[in-house]
C-alpha positions in Angstrom: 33.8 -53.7 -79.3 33.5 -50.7 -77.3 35.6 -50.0 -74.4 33.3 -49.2 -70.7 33.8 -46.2 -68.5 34.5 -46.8 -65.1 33.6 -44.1 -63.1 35.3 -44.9 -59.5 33.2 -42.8 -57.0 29.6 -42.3 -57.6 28.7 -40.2 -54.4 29.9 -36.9 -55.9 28.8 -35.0 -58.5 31.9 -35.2 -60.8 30.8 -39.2 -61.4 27.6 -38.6 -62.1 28.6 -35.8 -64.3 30.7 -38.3 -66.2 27.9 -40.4 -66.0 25.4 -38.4 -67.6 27.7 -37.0 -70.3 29.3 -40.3 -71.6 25.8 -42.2 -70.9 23.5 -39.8 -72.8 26.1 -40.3 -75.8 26.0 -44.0 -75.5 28.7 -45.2 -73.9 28.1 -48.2 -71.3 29.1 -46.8 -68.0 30.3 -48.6 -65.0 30.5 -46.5 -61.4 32.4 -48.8 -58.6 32.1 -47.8 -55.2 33.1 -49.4 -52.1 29.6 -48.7 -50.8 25.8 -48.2 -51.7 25.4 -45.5 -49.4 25.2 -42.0 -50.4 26.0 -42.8 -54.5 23.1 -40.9 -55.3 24.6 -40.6 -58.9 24.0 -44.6 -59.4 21.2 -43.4 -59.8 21.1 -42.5 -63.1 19.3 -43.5 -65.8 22.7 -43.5 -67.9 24.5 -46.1 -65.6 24.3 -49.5 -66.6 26.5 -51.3 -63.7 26.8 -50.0 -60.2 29.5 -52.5 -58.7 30.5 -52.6 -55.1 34.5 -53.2 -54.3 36.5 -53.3 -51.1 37.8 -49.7 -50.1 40.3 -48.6 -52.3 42.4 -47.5 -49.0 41.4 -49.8 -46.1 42.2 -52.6 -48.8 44.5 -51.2 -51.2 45.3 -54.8 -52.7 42.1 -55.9 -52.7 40.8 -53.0 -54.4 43.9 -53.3 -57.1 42.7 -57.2 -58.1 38.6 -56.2 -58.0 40.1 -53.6 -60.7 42.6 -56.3 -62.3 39.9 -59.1 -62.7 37.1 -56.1 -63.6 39.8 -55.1 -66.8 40.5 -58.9 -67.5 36.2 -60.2 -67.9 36.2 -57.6 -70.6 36.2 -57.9 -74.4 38.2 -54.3 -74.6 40.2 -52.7 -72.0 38.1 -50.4 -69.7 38.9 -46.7 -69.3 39.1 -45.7 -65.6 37.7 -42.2 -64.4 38.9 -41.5 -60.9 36.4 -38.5 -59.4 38.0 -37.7 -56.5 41.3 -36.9 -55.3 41.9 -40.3 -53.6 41.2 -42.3 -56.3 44.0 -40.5 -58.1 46.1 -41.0 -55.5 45.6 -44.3 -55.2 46.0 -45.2 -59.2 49.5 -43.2 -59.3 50.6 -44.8 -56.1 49.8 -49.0 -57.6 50.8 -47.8 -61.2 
């Protein structure tokens, strides 16, 4: 069993980045956004789950427990790549 990427924050190019480079080398990867809109790198042909959450700031706990349940329905523990600064703040500020 393989762990998944989560890529928080597929509207910017760092995720889909991350995306295409853990993807293309066959690791199942995961982008979680609190919206469809403009997550143009969900896109890709290397994502295999695009999952929508509640905002990770308007929602802060909710956010935390979509994460907390996400991590606990897996067979290994998911590795969590924040691409952009809030997402980073948000992690060090629950953690």
């Amino acid at each position: 069993m393989h762990s998944k990427a989560v890529i928080l924050g597929s509207n910017y190019y760092i995720g889909l980045s991350i995306i295409r480079c853990l993807g293309s080398n066959g690791i199942y990867t995961v982008a979680i956004d609190y919206t469809k809109e403009g997550c143009y790198a969900a896109k890709s042909k290397y994502l295999r789950e695009h999952l929508i959450a509640p905002h990770y700031k308007e929602q802060e706990a909710a956010f935390l427990n979509f994460l907390i349940d996400f991590a606990k329905g897996q067979a290994a523990k998911p590795v969590l790549f924040p691409c952009a600064d809030p997402y980073v703040e948000f992690i060090d500020k629950t953690c």
